[in-house]
N, C-alpha and C positions, 0 to 999 in steps of 0.2 A: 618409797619408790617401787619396792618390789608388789608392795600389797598394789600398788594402779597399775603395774603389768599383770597380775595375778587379776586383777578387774578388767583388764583388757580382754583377756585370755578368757574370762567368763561370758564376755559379751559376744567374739565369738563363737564359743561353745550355743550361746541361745539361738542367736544365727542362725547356724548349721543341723540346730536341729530343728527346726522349724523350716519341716520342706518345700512348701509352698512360695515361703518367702525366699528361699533360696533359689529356686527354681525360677525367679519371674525375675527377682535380683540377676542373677549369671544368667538366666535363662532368654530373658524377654530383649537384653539390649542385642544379644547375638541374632534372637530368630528377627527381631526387626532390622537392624542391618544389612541381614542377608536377603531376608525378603521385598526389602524396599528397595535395595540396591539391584536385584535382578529385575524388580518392575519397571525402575526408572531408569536402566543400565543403558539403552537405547539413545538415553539422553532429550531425544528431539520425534517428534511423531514423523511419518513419512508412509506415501503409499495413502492417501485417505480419498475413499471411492467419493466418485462425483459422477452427474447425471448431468447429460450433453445431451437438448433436443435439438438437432440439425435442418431446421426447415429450408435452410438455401440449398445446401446439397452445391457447395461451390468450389471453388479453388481456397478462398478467402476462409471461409468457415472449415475446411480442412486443416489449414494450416492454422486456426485457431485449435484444432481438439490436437493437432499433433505435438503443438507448443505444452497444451495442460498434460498431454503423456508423458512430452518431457522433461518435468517439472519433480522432483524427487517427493514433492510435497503430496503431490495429485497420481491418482490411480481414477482412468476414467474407465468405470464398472459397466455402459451401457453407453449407446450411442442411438437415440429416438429422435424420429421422422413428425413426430406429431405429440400432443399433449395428451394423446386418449391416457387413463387412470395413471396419471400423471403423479400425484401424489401416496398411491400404494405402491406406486414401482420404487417411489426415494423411499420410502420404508421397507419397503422388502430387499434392498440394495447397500439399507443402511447410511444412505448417501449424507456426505453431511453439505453438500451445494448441489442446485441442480440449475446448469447455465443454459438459460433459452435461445438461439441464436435464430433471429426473425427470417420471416421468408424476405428476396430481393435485399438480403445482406449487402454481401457483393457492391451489383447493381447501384445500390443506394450511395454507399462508399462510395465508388469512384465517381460518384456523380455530386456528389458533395452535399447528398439531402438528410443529411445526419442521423442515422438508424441507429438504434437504440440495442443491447444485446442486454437481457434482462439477466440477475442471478437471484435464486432465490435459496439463502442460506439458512439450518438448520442449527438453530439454538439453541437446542435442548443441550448441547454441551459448547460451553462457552470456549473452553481451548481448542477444541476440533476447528470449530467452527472461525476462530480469527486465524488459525492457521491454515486453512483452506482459504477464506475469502481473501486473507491478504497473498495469500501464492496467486489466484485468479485475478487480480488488480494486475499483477506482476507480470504474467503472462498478456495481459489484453493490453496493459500500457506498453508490450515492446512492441505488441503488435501493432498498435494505435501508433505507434513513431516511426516503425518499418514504412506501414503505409503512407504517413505524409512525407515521412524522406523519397520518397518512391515519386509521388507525384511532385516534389521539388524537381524530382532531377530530370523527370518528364519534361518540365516547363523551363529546361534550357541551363537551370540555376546549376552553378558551380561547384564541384566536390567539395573545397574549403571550405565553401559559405553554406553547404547544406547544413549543418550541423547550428551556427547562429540565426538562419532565419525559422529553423522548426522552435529554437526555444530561444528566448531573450537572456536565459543566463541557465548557468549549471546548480545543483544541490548538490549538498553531500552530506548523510548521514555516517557518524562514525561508533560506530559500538563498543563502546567499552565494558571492562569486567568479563562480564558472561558476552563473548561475541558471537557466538554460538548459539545463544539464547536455548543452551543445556539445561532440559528441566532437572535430571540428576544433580547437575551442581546445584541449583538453585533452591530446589527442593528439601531434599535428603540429607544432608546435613540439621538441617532444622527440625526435623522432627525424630532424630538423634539424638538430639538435646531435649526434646521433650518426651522422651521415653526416661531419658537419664534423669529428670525433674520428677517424671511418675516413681519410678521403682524408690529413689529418694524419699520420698513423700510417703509410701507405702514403706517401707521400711523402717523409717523412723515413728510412723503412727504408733507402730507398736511397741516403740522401745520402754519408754515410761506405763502406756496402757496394758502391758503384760503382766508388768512385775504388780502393779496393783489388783490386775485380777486375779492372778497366779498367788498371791499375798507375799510376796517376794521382795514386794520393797520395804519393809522393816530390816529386813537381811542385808538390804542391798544399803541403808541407812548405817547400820553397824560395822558394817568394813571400810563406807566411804564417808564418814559425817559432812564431809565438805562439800557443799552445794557446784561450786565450779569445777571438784572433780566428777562427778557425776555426771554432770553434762558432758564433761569433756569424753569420759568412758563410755558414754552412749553416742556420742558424733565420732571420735577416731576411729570405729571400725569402719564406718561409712566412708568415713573420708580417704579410707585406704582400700577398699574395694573400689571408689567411682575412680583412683586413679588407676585401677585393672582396667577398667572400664570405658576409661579414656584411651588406654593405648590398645587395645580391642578395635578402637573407631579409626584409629590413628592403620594403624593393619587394613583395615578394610578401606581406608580411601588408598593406599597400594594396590591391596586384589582389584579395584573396581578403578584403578587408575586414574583418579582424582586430583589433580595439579594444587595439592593443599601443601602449598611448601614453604612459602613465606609467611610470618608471625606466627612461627607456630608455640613459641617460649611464650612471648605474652599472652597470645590465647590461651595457652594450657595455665598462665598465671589466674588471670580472669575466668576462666572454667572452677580452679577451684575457691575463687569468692562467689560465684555463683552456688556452688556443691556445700557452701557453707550458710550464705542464704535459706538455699532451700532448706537445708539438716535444720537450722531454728526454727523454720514452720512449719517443719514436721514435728519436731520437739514440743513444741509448744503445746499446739493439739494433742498432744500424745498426753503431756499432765494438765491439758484442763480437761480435758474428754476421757475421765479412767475409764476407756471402755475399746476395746481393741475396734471390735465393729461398728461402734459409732465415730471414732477416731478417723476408720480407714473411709469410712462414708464421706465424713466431712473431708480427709484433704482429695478425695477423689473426686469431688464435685469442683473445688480452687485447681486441681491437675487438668482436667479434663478437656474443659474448653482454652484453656491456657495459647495454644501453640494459634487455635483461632486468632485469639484476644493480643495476640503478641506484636499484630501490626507487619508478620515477616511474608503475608501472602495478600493480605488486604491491608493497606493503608492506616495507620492508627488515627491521621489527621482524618480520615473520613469516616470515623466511629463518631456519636454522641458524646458530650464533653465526661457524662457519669460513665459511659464504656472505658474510657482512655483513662480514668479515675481507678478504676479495677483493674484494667491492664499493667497501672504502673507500678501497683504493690506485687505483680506477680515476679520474680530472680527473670523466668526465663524470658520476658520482653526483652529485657535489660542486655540479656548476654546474648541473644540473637541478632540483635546490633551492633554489637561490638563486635560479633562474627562477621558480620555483614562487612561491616567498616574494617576489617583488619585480614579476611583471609580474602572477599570477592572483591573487594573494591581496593585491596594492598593500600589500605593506610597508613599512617603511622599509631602508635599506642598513645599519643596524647589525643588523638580526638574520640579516646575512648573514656576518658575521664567522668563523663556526667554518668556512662554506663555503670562503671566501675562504683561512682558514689552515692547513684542508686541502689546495688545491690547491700553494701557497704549499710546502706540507713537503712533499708528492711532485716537485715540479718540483724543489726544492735539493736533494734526497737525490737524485734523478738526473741532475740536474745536475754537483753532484761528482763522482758516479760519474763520470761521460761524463769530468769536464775526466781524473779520474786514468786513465782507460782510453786515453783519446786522447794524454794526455803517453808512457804506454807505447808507443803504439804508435808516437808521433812519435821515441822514440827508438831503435826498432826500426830507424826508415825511416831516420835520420841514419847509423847504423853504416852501415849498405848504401849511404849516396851517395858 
């Protein structure tokens, strides 16, 4: 027992002296925290300029551009009389909608000859742009109800009944989770966990690949013969640093006041069969790959696109059947859904089960792998001592 805390202690010591990896280890899950959490701290966009041609010049089209000032969403940057260079003004304006309102607006309105008010939205950024055009729907459909409740009430019809003859029945959308449609919540979390997946992945590349370059595992053979301790001494440091590392994240959704308050025992449960996942396919890599830089290449290529492929910002059901094939051997799919399902959507921990038994079958099947790769190579190192 004393000699596997004395291996503890040694692993460690390789760690901490190796600045690099320490530095990106403690380093990188802080500065991405803090840096992503000041980016997305706002939560929600607001203020997003738009471009208003006003060719009525009326009552009616006033109170259209007054309602889009009003609108927390909309900042309208210019107010134009005509189309002349129409489309360098929305780029030098940066506009991301620019609402045409026809000449004989008004006019047309009350007359009932159906006028048309045009918008033309800017795509190049897909979030801008649905948060803008769905604020200007928003705006034009109160406006479009004001006015026909208007001419009801013109036409004699009764304050009760103005309400059931403008629409034949009521909707109602109700938001749950994220009601706020907070991209901080939504966000930032997730790719918290894929920082915690990279530095994981990089850190364990070089656990085995060191000591073979170093010539260090013959040594590291002689004090541990036992294949399951071995492993074990190269994953426990890991696994007691990512729980620093978790309550680091755990702190920071306090500073950035993050409502993560429910499951948070099961999550932190599931967090470290995730942290143990990963640690095997880091492992693994580490002793088939004796080579720290080809190690750290390959699992940086499985890291990388990871938080893409994970399904938590684009749909997995709308990947390719071979994409969802590679998504599902990656831990952090697995555990961004269970995050999903248990802190945004307050589940319960049984419907995190298939999450849980995913992680659970890539971690054993690499697992093995590792214990039968590492018995080869420990008797590789035994001939040679």
């Amino acid at each position: 027992m004393q000699n596997f805390f004395s291996l503890l202690k040694r692993e460690f010591q390789l760690f901490w002296k190796n600045k690099v990896l320490r530095i990106l280890f403690i380093g990188a899950p802080i500065l991405y925290g803090v840096l992503l959490g000041y980016v997305y701290g706002k939560g929600k966009v607001t203020d997003l300029p738009i471009l208003v041609v006003d060719q009525d010049r009326s009552e009616l089209s006033s109170k259209a551009i007054q309602m889009f000032e009003d609108n927390e969403v909309l900042s309208v940057s210019s107010v134009l009389y005509d189309q002349n260079n129409l489309s360098q003004l929305a780029i030098q304006k940066d506009a991301t909608c620019v609402v045409i309102i026809p000449k004989d607006f008004e006019k047309m309105t009350l007359t009932k000859k159906y006028p048309e008010i045009t918008t033309i939205v800017n795509t190049s950024n897909v979030l801008t742009a649905n948060y803008a055009s769905t604020a200007i729907q928003i705006c034009l459909g109160t406006l479009k109800a004001g006015v026909q409740i208007e001419t009801l009430r013109k036409q004699g019809v009764p304050e009760n009944l103005l309400a059931s003859q403008y629409e034949p029945f009521k909707t109602t959308f109700i938001k749950k989770y994220n009601r706020s449609t907070n991209y901080m919540y939504f966000l930032w979390p997730g790719v918290l966990a894929t920082v915690l997946q990279q530095v994981l992945l990089l850190g364990l590349a070089l656990s085995f690949a060191s000591e073979f370059e170093n010539g260090t595992f013959k040594e590291l053979v002689k004090k541990c013969p036992s294949v399951l301790k071995m492993l074990a001494v190269k994953i426990i440091p890991y696994l007691i640093m990512s729980f620093g590392v978790w309550i680091i994240y755990w702190l920071f959704t306090l500073w950035f006041r993050l409502p993560f308050y429910e499951n948070l025992a099961a999550l932190t449960f599931i967090a470290g069969i995730f942290v143990l996942a990963a640690s095997f396919i880091g492992i693994l890599v580490s002793i088939v790959v004796p080579n720290q830089l080809k190690a750290t290449e390959i699992l940086m290529v499985i890291a990388t696109p990871s938080f893409i492929l994970s399904g938590f910002t684009w749909p997995l059901s709308q990947m390719p059947q071979a994409i969802q094939a590679i998504a599902n051997i990656i831990p952090l799919t697995h555990f961004l859904k269970a995050f999903r399902i248990l802190i945004i959507e307050n589940g319960t921990f049984s419907q995190t089960t298939a999450s849980i038994r995913n992680m659970i079958i890539i971690g054993l099947i690499c697992g093995i792998a590792s214990y039968i790769a590492l018995y080869f190579k420990k008797k590789e190192a035994l001939k040679e001592i």
